[in-house]
N, C-alpha and C positions, 0 to 999 in steps of 0.2 A: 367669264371674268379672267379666265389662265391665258383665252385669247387674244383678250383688250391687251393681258399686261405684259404678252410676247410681240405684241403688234406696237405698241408702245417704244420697247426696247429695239427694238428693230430701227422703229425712226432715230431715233436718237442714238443710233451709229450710225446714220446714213450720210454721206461725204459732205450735203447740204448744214447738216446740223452739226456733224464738225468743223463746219465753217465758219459757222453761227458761235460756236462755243468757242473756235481761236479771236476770232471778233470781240466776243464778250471778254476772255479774260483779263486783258490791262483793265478794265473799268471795275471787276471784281475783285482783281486783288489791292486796288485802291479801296472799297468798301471793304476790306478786310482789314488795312492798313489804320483807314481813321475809326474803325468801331475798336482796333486795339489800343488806339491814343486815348479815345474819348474815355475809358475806362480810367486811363491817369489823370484825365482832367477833371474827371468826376469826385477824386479824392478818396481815401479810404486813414479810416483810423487802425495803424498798428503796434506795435508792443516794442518800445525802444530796448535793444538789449545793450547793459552797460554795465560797464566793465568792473568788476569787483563785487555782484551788486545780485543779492536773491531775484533768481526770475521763476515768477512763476502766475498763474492765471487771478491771483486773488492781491496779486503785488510786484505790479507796472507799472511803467511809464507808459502811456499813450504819445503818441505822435498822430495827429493829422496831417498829410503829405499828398501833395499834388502837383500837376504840372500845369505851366502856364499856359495858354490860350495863343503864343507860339512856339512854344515847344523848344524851349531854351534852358527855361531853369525849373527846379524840384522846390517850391516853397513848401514850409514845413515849420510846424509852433509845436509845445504840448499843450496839452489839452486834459480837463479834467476826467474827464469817461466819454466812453465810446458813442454816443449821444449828445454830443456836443460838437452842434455843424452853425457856425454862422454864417449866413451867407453877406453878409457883412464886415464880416473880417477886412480889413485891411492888408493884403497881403503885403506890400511896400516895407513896412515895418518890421515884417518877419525874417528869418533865416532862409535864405535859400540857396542851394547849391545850382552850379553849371551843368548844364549833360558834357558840356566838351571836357570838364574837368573830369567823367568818370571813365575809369579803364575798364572794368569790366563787371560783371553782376556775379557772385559767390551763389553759388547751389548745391543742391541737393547734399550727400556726405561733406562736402567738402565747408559748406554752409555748418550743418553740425558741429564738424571741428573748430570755427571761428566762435562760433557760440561758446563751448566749452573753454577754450583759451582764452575770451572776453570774460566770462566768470569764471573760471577756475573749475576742475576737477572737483573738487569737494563741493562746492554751490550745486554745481549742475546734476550733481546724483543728489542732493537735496530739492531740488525744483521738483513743486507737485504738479508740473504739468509738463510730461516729456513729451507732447504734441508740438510745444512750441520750439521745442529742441531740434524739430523736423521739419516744421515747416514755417518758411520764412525766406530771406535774403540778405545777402551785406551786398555792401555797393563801396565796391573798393575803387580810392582815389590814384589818377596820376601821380600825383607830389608825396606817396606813401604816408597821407597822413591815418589817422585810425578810420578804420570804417564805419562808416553808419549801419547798421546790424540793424535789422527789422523782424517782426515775426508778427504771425495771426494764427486766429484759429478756424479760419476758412481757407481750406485748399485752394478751391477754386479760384477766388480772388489770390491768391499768393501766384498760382499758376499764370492769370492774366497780367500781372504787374511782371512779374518774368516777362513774359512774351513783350510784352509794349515797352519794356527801358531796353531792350536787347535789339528792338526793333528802333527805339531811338539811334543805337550806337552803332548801327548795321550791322548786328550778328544775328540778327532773326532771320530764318527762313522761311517762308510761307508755308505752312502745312498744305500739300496738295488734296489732303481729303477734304480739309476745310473749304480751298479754289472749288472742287470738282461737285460739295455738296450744292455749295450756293450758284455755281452753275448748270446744274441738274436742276433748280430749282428755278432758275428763271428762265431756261429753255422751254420748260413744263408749263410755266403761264403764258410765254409768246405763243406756244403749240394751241393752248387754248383759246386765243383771240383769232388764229389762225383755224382751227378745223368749225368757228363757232361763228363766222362774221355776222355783221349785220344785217336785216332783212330789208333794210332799204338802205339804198346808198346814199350818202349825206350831202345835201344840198348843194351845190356852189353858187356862190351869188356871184349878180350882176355885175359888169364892168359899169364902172360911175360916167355919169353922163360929159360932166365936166373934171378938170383938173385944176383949177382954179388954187386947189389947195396945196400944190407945188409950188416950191420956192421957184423964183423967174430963173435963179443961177443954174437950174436941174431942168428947166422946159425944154423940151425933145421940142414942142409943139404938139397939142392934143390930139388935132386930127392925124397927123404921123403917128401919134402912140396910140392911137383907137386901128389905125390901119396896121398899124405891126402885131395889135394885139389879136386882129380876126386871120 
């Protein structure tokens, strides 16, 4: 097994399979690109933070927010609870903001600090849920109007909406571990259609008798294209 998996490694620096992998890469870091979009298109319910105004897990505003299907605008309603997905909604009728109107995406401490200056010092060390105090975003505008302050209580999902509005705005960088796993990984299936091929080779069929079914404007003449073709 130690041997497979150093014979293995071996291939896969070899000058051929670096070639293989510069090849693959513009097409993976596009499948990197739209699996990061498709996450904003798929929607996510988060926790409006506003201004003045107790935040905390048991007493929010929800917002539903997603992005459009070309990647222009952020529509966005509230919404009763977090279980409340129409897929009917009319989005036309909703609120929605421009990508080209945002400057940039508010994080990590700096995110915190908006939060606490959106509700105040005294609110925020009341809030019984300092998770959301941490993890979240504001999406500050061009025209310096107030920002949309968002929060949840899944990392994860906070982290992907990071990456896909930053990659709307062109400040994402493609995480190279991310490129190099899902190119390890499709290297590792081509290797396997390649060390495994098939045990009979796949038929080619006949050249057609006639060509009859050529438009006249395309006729080579049949017998010249039966004789070009032997």
């Amino acid at each position: 097994e130690k041997e497979r998996i150093e014979t293995d490694e071996l291939e896969l620096k070899s000058s051929a399979i670096q070639d293989l992998q510069q090849h693959l890469r513009p097409s993976i870091e596009e499948l990197v690109k739209t699996r990061k979009k498709n996450v904003l298109k798929k929607g996510f319910h988060f926790a409006k933070v506003t201004k003045g105004k107790l935040f905390s897990s048991d007493k929010k505003i929800l917002y539903y927010i997603r992005l459009d299907e070309h990647e222009r605008f952020l529509w966005y309603f509230e919404c009763p609870d977090s279980t409340y997905i129409n897929s009917k909604v009319d989005f036309v009728n909703k609120k929605k903001l421009s990508i080209s109107d945002i400057k940039r995406i508010v994080t990590g401490s700096e995110y915190s600090e908006t939060v606490v200056q959106q509700i105040g010092m005294k609110l925020s060390k009341k809030s019984s849920s300092h998770l959301f105090l941490k993890q979240g975003f504001s999406i500050e505008f061009k025209d310096q109007s107030e920002p949309l302050t968002l929060a949840a209580d899944d990392e994860e999902v906070v982290l992907q909406w990071i990456d896909g509005l930053n990659l709307l705005l062109g400040f994402e960088h493609l995480k190279e571990k991310e490129i190099n796993r899902l190119l390890d990984l499709e290297v590792r299936i081509r290797l396997l259609n390649v060390l495994n091929p098939p045990t009979n080779p796949p038929q080619i069929p006949e050249l057609p008798k006639t060509f009859e079914w050529i438009p006249d404007k395309y006729h080579k003449g049949p017998q010249r294209m039966l004789n070009d073709a032997y």
